[in-house]
C-alpha positions in Angstrom: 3.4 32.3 -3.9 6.7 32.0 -1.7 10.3 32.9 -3.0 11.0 29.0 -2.5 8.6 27.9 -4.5 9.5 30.2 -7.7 12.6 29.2 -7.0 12.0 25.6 -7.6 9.2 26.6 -10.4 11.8 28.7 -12.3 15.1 26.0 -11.7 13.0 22.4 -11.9 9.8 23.5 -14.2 9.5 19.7 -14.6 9.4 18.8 -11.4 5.4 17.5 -10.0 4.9 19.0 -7.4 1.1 18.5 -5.4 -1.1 21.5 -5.5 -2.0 22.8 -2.3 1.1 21.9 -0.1 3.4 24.2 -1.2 4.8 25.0 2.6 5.4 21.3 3.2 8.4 21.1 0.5 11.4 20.2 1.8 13.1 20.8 -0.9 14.2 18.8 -3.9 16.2 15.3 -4.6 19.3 15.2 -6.9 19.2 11.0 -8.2 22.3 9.9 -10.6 20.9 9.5 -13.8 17.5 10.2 -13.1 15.4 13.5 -13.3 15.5 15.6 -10.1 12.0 15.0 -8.2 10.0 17.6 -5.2 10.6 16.3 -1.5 7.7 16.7 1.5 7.6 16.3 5.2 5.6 13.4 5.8 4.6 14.8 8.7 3.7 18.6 7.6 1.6 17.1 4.8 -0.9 14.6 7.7 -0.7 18.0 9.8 -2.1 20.0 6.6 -4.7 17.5 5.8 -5.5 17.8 9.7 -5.6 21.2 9.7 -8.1 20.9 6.7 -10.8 19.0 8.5 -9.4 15.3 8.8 -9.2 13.7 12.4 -5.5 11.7 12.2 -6.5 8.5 11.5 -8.6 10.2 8.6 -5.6 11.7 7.2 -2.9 9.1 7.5 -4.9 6.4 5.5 -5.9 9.5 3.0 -1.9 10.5 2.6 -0.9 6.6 2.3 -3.4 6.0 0.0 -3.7 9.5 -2.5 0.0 10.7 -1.8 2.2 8.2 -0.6 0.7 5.5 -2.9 0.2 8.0 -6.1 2.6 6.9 -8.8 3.3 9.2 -11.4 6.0 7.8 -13.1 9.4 8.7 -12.6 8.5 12.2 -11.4 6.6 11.1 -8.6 7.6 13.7 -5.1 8.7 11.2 -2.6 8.3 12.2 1.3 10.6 12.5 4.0 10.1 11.1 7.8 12.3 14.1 9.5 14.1 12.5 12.6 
């Protein structure tokens, strides 16, 4: 396990965070009022699935679908489109 994620284990235990992707964290979003929540790159996560066996098209409607469109509750990671 990397120093980044024990880091965020041991400072935001409640934080969801998706098994498996643990080097596509970004890191983590501070909201006003609401509970901290894990941030990905959008694109390392479709490179991961790729890297797994999906061809692109494969793992774009998979992340949309399983990731992007997974709500759980206010604790749900959101993703980030780096520019």
């Amino acid at each position: 396990m990397s120093s980044k994620m024990d880091f965020v284990r041991e400072m935001y235990p409640e934080v969801l965070l998706i098994d498996g992707f643990e080097e596509c964290i970004k890191g983590i979003v501070i909201r006003f009022g609401q509970e901290p929540i894990a941030c990905y790159d959008q694109c390392a996560v479709i490179e991961k699935l790729m890297k797994d066996g999906m061809d692109e098209e494969q793992a774009i409607e998979y992340f949309e679908f399983n990731q992007l469109g997974a709500w759980m509750g206010n604790m749900t990671p959101c993703f980030i489109d780096l520019l």
